[in-house]
C-alpha positions as CSV (number, residue, x, y, z in Angstrom):
1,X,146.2,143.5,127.6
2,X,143.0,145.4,126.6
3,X,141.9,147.4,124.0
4,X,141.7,150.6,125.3
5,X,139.8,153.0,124.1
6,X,142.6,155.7,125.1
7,X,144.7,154.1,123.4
8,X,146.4,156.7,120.9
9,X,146.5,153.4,118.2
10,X,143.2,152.4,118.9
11,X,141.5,156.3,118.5
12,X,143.0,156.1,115.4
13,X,141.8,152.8,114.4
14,X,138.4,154.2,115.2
15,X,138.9,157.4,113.4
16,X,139.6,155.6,110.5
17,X,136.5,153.5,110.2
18,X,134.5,156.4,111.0
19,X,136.0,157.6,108.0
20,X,135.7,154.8,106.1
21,X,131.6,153.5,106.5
22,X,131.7,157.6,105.8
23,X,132.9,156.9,102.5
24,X,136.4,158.9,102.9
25,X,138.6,155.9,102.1
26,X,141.6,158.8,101.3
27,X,141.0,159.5,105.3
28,X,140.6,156.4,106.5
29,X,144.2,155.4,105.1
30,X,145.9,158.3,106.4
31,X,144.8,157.1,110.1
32,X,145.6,154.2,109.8
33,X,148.7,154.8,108.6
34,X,149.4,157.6,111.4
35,X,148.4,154.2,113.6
36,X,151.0,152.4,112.9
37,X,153.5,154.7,112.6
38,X,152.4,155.8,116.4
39,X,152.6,152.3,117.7
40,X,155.4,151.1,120.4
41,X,154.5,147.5,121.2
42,X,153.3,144.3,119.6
43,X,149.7,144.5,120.6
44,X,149.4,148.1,119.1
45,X,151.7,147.1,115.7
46,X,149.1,143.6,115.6
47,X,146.0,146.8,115.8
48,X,147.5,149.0,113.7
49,X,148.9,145.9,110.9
50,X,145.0,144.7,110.8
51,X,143.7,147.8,109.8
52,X,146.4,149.0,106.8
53,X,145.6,146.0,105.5
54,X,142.2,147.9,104.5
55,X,141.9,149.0,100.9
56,X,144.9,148.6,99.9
57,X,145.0,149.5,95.7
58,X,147.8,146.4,95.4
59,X,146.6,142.7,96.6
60,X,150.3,141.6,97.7
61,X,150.4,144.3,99.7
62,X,146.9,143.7,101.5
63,X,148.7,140.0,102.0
64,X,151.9,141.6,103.7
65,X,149.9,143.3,106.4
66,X,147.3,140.4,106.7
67,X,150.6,138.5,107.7
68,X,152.4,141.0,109.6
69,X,148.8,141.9,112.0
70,X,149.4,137.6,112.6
71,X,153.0,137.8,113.6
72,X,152.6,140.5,115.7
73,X,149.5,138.7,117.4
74,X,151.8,135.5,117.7
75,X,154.4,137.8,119.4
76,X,151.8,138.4,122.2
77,X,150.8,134.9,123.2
78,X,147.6,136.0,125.0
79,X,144.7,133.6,125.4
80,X,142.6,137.1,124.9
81,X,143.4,137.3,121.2
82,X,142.0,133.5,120.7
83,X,139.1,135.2,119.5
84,X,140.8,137.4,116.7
85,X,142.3,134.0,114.8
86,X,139.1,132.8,113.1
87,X,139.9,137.0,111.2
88,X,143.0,136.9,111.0
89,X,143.4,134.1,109.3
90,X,140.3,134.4,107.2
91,X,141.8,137.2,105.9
92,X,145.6,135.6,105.1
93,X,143.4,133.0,103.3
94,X,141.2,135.7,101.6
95,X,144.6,137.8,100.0
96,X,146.2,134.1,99.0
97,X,142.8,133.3,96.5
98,X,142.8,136.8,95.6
99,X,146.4,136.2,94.4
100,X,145.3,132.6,92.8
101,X,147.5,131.0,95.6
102,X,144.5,128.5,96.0
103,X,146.6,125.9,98.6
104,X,148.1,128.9,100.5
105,X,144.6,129.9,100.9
106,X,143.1,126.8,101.8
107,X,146.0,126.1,104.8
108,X,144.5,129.5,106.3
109,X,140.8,129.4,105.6
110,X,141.4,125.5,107.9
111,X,143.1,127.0,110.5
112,X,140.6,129.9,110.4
113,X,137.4,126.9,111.0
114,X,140.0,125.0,113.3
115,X,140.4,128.8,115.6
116,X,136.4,129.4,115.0
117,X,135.5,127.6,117.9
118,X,136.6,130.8,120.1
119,X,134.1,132.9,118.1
120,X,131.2,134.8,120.4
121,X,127.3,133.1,119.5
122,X,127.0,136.4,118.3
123,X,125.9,138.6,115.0
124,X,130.0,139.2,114.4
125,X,130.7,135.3,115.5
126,X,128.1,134.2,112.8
127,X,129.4,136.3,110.4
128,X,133.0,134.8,110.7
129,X,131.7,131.5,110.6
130,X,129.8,132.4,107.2
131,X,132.9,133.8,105.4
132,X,134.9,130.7,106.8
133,X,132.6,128.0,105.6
134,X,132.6,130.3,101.5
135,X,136.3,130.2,101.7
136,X,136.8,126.3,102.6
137,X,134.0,125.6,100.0
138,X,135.9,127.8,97.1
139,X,139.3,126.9,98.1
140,X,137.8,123.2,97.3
141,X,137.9,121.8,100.8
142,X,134.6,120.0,102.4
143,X,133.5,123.5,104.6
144,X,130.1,121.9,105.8
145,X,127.0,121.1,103.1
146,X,124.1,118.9,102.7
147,X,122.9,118.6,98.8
148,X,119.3,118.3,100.3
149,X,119.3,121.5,102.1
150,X,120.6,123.5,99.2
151,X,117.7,122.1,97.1
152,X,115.0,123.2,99.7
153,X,117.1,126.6,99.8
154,X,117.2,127.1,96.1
155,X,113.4,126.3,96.1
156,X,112.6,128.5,98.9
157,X,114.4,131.4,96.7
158,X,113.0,130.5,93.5
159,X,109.2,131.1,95.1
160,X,110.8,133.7,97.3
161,X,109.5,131.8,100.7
162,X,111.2,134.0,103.3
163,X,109.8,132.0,106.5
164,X,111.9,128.8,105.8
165,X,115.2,131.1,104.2
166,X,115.2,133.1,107.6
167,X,114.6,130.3,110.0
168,X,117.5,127.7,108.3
169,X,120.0,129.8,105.9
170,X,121.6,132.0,108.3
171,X,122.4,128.4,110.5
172,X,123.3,126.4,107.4
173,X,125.6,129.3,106.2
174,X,127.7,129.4,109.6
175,X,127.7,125.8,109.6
176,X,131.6,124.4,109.9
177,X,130.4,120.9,110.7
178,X,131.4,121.4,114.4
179,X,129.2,119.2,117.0
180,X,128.2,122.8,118.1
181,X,127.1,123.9,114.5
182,X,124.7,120.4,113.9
183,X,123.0,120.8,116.7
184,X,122.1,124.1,116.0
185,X,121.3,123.4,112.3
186,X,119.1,120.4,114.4
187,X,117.7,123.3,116.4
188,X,116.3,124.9,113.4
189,X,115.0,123.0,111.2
190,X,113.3,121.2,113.7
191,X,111.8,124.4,114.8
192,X,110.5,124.8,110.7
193,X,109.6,121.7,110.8
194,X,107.6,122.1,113.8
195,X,105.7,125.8,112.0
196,X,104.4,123.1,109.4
197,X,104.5,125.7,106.7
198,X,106.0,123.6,104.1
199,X,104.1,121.4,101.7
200,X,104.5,117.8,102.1
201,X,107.0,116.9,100.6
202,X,109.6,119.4,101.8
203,X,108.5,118.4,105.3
204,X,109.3,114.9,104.3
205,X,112.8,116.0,103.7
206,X,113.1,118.4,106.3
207,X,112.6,115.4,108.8
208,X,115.2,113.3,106.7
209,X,117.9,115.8,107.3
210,X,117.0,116.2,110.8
211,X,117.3,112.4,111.5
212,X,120.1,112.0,109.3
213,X,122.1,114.6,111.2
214,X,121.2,113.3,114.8
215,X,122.7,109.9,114.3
C-alpha cells in the first residue's frame, strides 16, 4: 500500500491543492469531490475523506469527513499509515473545539500526542507536533510548558531578540514532553546558552531550566 502517484484518487488529490495554494477553492472542491466519488478501496476513500474535509462552509460537516478519512484508515490496519494518526486525529480534535465539544476534542488532540511519536524529525513532523501541543494546551490538558521559558520568550519578543526566539521557540513549541522532545529542548538551550548572547540574568535562568530538565 503506497501512495501512488498514478493513482487516479491521488492525481486528483493533487489537482486539488494545486488549485487550492492557487487560490481556486471552487476548484479545489470539485476535485476533491470527483476523488471520492472515483475511489474503489479503503485506502483511496481514507485519501479522498482527508481531503473533502477541506473548506468545508459547515463545521459538522468538516467533522464527518475528519471521522470518516479515520475509519477508513482503521479499515486498512497498515503499520505505513502510523505516521498519518498524529493528522488525523489532530484534525477530529480540531472540528470537536470548533463545535465547542471541548472533551471530545481533548480525547483526540491525546491520542494525536500519544500517535506523535511516528512523526518524521522533519519540517512537516515539527509542524504536527506544534499544532498538537496548541490543542492539548486550549482543550485544558498539560500539552508540555515551563512558566520560565515563556517569560524569556515573551521578553525576547517584547525587545524583538530574534537569536534566542530562533534557536529555542520552534523546540519549545513542538515540545509534547516526550523523553525525545526534552532532550532536544536540552539540546537547544544549551547551544544559546553556550552563544552567551544573553545578559546575565537570562543566562542564569537558561542554565536553571537546563538543569531542571536533565534531572
Amino acid at each position: 500500500m503506497n501512495f501512488d502517484p498514478e493513482n487516479k484518487v491521488v492525481q486528483l488529490c493533487a489537482k486539488g491543492m494545486q488549485a487550492e495554494a492557487e487560490g481556486n477553492i471552487a476548484e479545489a472542491t470539485d476535485c476533491f469531490k470527483k476523488a471520492w466519488e472515483a475511489a474503489t478501496n479503503d485506502f483511496e476513500r481514507f485519501t479522498a475523506a482527508h481531503y473533502r474535509a477541506r473548506n468545508q462552509p459547515d463545521p459538522q460537516v468538516t467533522l464527518q469527513w475528519n471521522l470518516a478519512a479515520l475509519k477508513y484508515a482503521d479499515a486498512i490496519k497498515s503499520d505505513e499509515l502510523k505516521t498519518h494518526y498524529p493528522s488525523l486525529y489532530l484534525n477530529i480534535g480540531k472540528s470537536y473545539e470548533t463545535l465547542n465539544d471541548l472533551p471530545s476534542a481533548a480525547k483526540y488532540y491525546q491520542l494525536a500526542s500519544e500517535s506523535a511519536v511516528h512523526l518524521p524529525d522533519n519540517g512537516y513532523g515539527k509542524m504536527l507536533k506544534a499544532g498538537i501541543n496548541e490543542g492539548l494546551k486550549r482543550a485544558g490538558l498539560k500539552g508540555y510548558y515551563n512558566t520560565t521559558i515563556d517569560d524569556l520568550i515573551n521578553n525576547w519578543c517584547d525587545r524583538k531578540d530574534l537569536r534566542p526566539l530562533s534557536l529555542v521557540l520552534p523546540t519549545y513549541l513542538q515540545n509534547l514532553g516526550t523523553g525525545e522532545d526534552i532532550n532536544k529542548l536540552i539540546t537547544a538551550l544549551s547551544f544559546l546558552s553556550a552563544t552567551r548572547c544573553l545578559n546575565a540574568e537570562e543566562q542564569g535562568k537558561i542554565e536553571e531550566v537546563i538543569a531542571e530538565l536533565a534531572r
